[in-house]
BAFI-3210 file (N, C-alpha, C; in Angstrom, 3 decimals, decimal comma, padded with zeros to 6 digits):
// residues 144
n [1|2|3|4|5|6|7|8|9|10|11|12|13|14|15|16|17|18|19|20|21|22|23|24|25|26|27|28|29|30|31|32|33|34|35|36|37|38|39|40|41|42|43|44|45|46|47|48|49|50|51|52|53|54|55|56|57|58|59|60|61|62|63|64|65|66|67|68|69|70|71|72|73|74|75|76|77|78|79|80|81|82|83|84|85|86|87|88|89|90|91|92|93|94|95|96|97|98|99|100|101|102|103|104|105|106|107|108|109|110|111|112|113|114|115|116|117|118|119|120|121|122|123|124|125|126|127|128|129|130|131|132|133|134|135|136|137|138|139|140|141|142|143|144]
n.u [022,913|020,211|021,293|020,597|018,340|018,824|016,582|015,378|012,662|010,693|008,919|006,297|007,108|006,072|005,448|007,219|008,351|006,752|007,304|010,107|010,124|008,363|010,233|012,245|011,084|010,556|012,944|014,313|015,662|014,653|014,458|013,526|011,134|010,127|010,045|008,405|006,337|005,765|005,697|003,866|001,216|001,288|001,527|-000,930|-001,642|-002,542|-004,912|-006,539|-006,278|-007,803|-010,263|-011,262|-011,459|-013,219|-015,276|-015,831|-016,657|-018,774|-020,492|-020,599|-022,135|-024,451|-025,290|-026,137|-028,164|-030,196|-030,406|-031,197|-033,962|-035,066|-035,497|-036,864|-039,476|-040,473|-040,776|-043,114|-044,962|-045,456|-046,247|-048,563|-049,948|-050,487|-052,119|-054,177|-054,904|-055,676|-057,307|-059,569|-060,415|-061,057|-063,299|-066,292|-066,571|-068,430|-070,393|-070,334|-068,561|-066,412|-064,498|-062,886|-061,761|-060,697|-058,207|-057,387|-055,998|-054,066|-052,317|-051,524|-050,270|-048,013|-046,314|-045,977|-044,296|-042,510|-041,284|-039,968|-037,512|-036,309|-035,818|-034,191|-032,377|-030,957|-030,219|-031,303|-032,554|-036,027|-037,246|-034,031|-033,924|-036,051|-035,220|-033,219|-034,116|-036,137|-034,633|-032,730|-034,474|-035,426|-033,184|-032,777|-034,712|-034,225|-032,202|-033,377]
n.v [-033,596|-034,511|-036,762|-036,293|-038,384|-039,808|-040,050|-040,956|-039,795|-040,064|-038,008|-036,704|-035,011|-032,141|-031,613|-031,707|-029,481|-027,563|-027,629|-026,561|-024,535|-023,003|-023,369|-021,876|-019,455|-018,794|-018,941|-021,853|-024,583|-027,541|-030,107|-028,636|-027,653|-030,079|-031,565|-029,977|-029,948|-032,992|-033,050|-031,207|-033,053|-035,212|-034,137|-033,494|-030,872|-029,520|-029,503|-028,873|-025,910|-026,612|-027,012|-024,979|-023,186|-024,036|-024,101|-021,350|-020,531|-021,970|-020,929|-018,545|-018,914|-019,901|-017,683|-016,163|-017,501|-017,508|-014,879|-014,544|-016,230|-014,495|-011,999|-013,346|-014,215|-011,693|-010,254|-012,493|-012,046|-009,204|-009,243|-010,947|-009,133|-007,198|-008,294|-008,908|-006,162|-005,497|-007,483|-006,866|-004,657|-004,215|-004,103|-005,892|-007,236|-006,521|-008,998|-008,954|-007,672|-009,566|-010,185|-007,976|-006,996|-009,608|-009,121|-006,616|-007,769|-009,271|-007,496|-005,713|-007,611|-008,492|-006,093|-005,861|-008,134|-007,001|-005,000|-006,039|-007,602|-005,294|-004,704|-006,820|-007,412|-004,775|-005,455|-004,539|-004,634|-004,522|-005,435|-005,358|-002,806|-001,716|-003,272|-001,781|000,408|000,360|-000,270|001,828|003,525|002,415|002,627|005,598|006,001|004,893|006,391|008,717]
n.w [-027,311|-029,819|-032,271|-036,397|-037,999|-041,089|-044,060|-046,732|-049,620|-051,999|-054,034|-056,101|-059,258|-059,781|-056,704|-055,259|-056,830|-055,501|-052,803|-053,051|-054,023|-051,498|-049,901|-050,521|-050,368|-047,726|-046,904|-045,972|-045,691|-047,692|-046,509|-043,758|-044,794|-044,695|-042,636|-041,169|-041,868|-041,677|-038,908|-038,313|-039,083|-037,686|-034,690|-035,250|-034,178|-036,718|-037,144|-035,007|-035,506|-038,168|-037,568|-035,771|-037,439|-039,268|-037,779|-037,164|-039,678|-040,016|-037,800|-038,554|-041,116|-040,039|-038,447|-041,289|-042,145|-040,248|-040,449|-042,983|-043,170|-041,019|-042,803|-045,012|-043,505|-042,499|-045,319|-045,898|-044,400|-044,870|-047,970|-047,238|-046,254|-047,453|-049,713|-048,539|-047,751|-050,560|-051,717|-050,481|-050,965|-053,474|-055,863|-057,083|-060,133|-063,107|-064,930|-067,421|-067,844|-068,116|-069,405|-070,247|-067,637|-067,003|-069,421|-068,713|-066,218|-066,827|-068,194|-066,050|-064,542|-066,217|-066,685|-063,801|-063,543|-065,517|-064,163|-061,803|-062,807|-063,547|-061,408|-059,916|-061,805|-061,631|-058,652|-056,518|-053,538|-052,057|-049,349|-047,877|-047,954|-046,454|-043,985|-043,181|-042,948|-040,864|-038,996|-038,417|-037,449|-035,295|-033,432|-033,748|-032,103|-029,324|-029,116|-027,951]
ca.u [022,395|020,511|021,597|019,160|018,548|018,775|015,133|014,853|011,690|010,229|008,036|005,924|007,756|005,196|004,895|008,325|008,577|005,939|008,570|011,530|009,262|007,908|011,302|013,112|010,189|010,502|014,794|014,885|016,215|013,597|014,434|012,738|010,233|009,184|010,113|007,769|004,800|005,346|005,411|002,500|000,469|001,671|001,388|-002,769|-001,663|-003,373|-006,869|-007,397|-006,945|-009,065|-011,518|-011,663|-011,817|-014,227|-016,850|-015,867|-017,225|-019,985|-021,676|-021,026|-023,074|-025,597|-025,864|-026,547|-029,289|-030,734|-030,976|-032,021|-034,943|-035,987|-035,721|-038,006|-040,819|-040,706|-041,532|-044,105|-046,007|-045,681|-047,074|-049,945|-050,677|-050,362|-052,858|-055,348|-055,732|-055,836|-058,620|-060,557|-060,718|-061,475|-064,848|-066,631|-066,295|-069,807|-070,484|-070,416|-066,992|-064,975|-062,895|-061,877|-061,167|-059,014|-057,331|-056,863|-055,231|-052,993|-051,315|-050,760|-048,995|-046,490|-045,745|-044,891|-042,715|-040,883|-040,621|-039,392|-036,966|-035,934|-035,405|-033,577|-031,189|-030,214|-029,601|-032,030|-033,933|-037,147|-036,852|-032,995|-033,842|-037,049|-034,842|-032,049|-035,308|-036,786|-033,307|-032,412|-035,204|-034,950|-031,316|-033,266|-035,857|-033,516|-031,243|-034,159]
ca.v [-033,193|-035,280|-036,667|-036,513|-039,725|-039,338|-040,971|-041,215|-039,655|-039,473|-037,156|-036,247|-033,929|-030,550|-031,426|-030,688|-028,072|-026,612|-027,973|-025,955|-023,170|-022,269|-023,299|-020,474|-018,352|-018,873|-019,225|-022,909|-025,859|-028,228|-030,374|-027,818|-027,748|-031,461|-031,616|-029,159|-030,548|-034,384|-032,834|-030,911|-033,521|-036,328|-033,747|-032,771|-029,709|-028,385|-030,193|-028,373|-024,798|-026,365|-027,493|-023,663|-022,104|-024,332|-023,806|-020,635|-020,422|-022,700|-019,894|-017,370|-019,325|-019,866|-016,308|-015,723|-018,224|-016,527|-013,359|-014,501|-016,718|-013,327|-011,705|-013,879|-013,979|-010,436|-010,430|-013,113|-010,711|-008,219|-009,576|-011,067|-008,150|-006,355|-009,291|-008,930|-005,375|-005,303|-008,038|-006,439|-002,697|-004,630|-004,070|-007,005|-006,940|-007,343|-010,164|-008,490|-007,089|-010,296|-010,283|-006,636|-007,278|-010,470|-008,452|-005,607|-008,039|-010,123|-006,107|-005,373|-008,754|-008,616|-005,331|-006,145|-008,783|-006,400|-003,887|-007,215|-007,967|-004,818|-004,455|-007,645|-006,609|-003,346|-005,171|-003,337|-005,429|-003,662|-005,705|-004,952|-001,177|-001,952|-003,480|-000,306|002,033|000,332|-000,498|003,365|004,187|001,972|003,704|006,976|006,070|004,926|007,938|009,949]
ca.w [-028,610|-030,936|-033,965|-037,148|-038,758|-042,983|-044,266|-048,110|-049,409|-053,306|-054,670|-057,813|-059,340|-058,941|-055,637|-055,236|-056,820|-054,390|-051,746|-053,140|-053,575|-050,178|-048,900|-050,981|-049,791|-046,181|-046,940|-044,911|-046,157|-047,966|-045,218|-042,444|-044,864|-044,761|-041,135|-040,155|-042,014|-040,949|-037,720|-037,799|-039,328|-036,918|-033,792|-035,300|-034,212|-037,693|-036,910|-033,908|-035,973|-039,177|-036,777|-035,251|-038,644|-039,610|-036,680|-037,267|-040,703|-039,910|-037,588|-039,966|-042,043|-039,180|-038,261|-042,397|-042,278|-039,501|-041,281|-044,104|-042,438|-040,719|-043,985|-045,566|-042,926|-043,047|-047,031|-046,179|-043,661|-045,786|-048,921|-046,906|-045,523|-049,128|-050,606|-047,454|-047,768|-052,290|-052,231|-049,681|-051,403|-055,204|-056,381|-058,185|-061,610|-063,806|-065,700|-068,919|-067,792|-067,060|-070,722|-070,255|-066,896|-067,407|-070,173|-067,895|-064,792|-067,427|-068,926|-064,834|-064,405|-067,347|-066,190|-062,408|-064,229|-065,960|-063,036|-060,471|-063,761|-063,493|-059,980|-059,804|-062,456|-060,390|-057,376|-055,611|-052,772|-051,458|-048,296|-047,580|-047,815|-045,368|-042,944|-042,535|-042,399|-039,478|-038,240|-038,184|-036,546|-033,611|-033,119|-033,655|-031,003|-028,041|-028,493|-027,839]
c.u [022,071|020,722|020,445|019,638|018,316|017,075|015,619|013,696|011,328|009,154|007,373|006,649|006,971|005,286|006,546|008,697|007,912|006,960|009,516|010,824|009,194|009,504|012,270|012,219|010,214|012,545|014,920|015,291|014,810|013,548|013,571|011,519|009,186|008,814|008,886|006,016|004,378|005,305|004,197|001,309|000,797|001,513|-000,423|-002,787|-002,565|-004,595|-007,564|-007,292|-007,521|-010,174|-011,601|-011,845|-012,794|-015,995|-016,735|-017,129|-018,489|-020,918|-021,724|-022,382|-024,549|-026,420|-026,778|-027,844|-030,373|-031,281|-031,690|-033,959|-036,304|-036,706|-037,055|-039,631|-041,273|-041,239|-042,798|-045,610|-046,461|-046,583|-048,633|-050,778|-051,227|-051,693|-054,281|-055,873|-056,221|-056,970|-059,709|-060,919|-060,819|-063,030|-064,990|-066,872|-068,053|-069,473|-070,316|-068,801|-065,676|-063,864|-061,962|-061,036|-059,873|-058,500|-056,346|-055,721|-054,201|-052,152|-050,640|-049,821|-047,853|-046,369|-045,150|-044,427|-041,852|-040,489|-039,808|-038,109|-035,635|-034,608|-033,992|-032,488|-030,506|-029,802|-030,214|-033,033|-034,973|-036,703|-034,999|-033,653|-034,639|-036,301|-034,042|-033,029|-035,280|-035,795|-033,115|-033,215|-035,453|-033,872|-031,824|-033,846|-035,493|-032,711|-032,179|-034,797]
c.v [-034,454|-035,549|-036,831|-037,421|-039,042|-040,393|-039,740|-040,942|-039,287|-038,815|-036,742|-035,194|-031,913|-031,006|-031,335|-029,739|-027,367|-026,649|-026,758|-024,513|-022,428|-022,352|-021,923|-019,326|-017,982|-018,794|-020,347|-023,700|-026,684|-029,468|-030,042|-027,751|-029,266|-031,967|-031,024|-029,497|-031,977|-033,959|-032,303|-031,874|-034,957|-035,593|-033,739|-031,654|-028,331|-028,912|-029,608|-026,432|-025,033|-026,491|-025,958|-022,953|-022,844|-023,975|-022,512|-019,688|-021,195|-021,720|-018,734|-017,407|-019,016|-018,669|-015,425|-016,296|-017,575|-015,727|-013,511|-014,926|-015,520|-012,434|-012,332|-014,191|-012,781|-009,782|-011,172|-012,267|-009,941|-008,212|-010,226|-009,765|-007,018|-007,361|-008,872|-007,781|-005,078|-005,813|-007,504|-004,746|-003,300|-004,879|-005,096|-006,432|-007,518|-007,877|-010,062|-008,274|-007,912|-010,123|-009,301|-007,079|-008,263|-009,749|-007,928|-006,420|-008,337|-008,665|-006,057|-006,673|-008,583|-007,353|-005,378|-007,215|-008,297|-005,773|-004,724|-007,552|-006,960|-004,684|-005,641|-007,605|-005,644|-004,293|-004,581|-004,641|-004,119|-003,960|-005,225|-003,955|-000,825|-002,014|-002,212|000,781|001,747|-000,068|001,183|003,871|003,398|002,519|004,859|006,816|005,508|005,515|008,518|009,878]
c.w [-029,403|-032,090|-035,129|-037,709|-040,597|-042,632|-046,113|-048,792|-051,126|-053,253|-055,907|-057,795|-059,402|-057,563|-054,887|-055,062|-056,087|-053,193|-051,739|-053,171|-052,099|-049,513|-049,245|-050,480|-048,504|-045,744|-045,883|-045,874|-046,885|-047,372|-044,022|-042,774|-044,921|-043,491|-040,606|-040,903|-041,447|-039,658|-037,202|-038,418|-037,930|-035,346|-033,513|-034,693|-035,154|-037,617|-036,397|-034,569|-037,139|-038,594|-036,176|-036,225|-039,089|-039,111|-036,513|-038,358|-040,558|-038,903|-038,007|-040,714|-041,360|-038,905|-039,914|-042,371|-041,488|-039,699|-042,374|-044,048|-041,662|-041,820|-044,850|-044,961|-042,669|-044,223|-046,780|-045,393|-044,057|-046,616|-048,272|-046,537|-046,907|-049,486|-049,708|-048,130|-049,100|-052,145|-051,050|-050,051|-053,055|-054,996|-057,075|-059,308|-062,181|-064,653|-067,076|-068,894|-067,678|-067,956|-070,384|-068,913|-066,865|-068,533|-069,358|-066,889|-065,812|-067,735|-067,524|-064,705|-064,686|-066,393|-064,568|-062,699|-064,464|-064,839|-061,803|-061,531|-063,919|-062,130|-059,371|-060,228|-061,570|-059,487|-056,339|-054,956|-051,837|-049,445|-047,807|-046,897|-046,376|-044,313|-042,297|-041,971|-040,698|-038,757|-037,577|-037,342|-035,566|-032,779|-033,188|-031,884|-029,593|-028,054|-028,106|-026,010]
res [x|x|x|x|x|x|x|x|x|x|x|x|x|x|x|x|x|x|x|x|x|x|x|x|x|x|x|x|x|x|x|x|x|x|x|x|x|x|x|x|x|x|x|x|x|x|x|x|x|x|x|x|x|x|x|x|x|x|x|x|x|x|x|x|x|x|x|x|x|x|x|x|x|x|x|x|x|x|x|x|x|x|x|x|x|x|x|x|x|x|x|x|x|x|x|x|x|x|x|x|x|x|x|x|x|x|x|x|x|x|x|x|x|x|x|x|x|x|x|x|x|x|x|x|x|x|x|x|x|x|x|x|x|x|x|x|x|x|x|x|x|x|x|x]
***
């Protein structure tokens, strides 16, 4: 059996009290509790599980980016495809008509401001909703 050597050890005093804390929490000695951290820091025993929770969390992230990345070239398709077919079904405006006209576009603007203002507020993404549709119905269409 071996014997334990004494070692002498100061402390700020919160960091202590965190000491005496966890040790009354766990009921060891504040001894077992210093023991068992110079040990696991001097073993790197805790490196190799921050380093697994880390690369853990790091393709979390990855997989978010991912989605989001799809997400957003999905919107960009979209809206082109929205822009393609608008300016290709707009009649030219006559020359007499351009004021009203720019009047007329600047009222639609503000208003799909407020209604994106709106929408934003709520919480409500268009795309999200898009994705579950055509999600659902892929899961529809290979049960079938």
């Amino acid at each position: 059996m071996t014997r334990r050597q004494r070692m002498n050890v100061y402390f700020e005093p919160g960091l202590l009290k965190q000491v005496e804390a966890l040790a009354e929490r766990r009921k060891v000695s504040k001894s077992a509790v210093i023991e068992a951290a110079v040990l696991s820091l001097v073993s790197g025993e805790d490196d190799g599980r921050r380093d697994a929770a880390l690369s853990k969390r790091l393709d979390r992230l990855g997989r978010r980016i991912e989605d989001v990345d799809e997400a957003v070239a999905v919107l960009g398709e979209a809206f082109a495809l929205y822009t393609r077919s608008w300016m290709t079904h707009q009649l030219p405006v006559p020359a007499n008509e351009n004021e009203a006209a720019r009047d007329r576009a600047a009222e639609m603007y503000a208003r799909f401001n407020e209604m994106l203002v709106r929408r934003l507020a709520k919480g409500r993404r268009f795309l999200h909703d898009r994705i579950k549709d055509v999600a659902g119905h892929q899961v529809t269409d290979r049960s079938a």
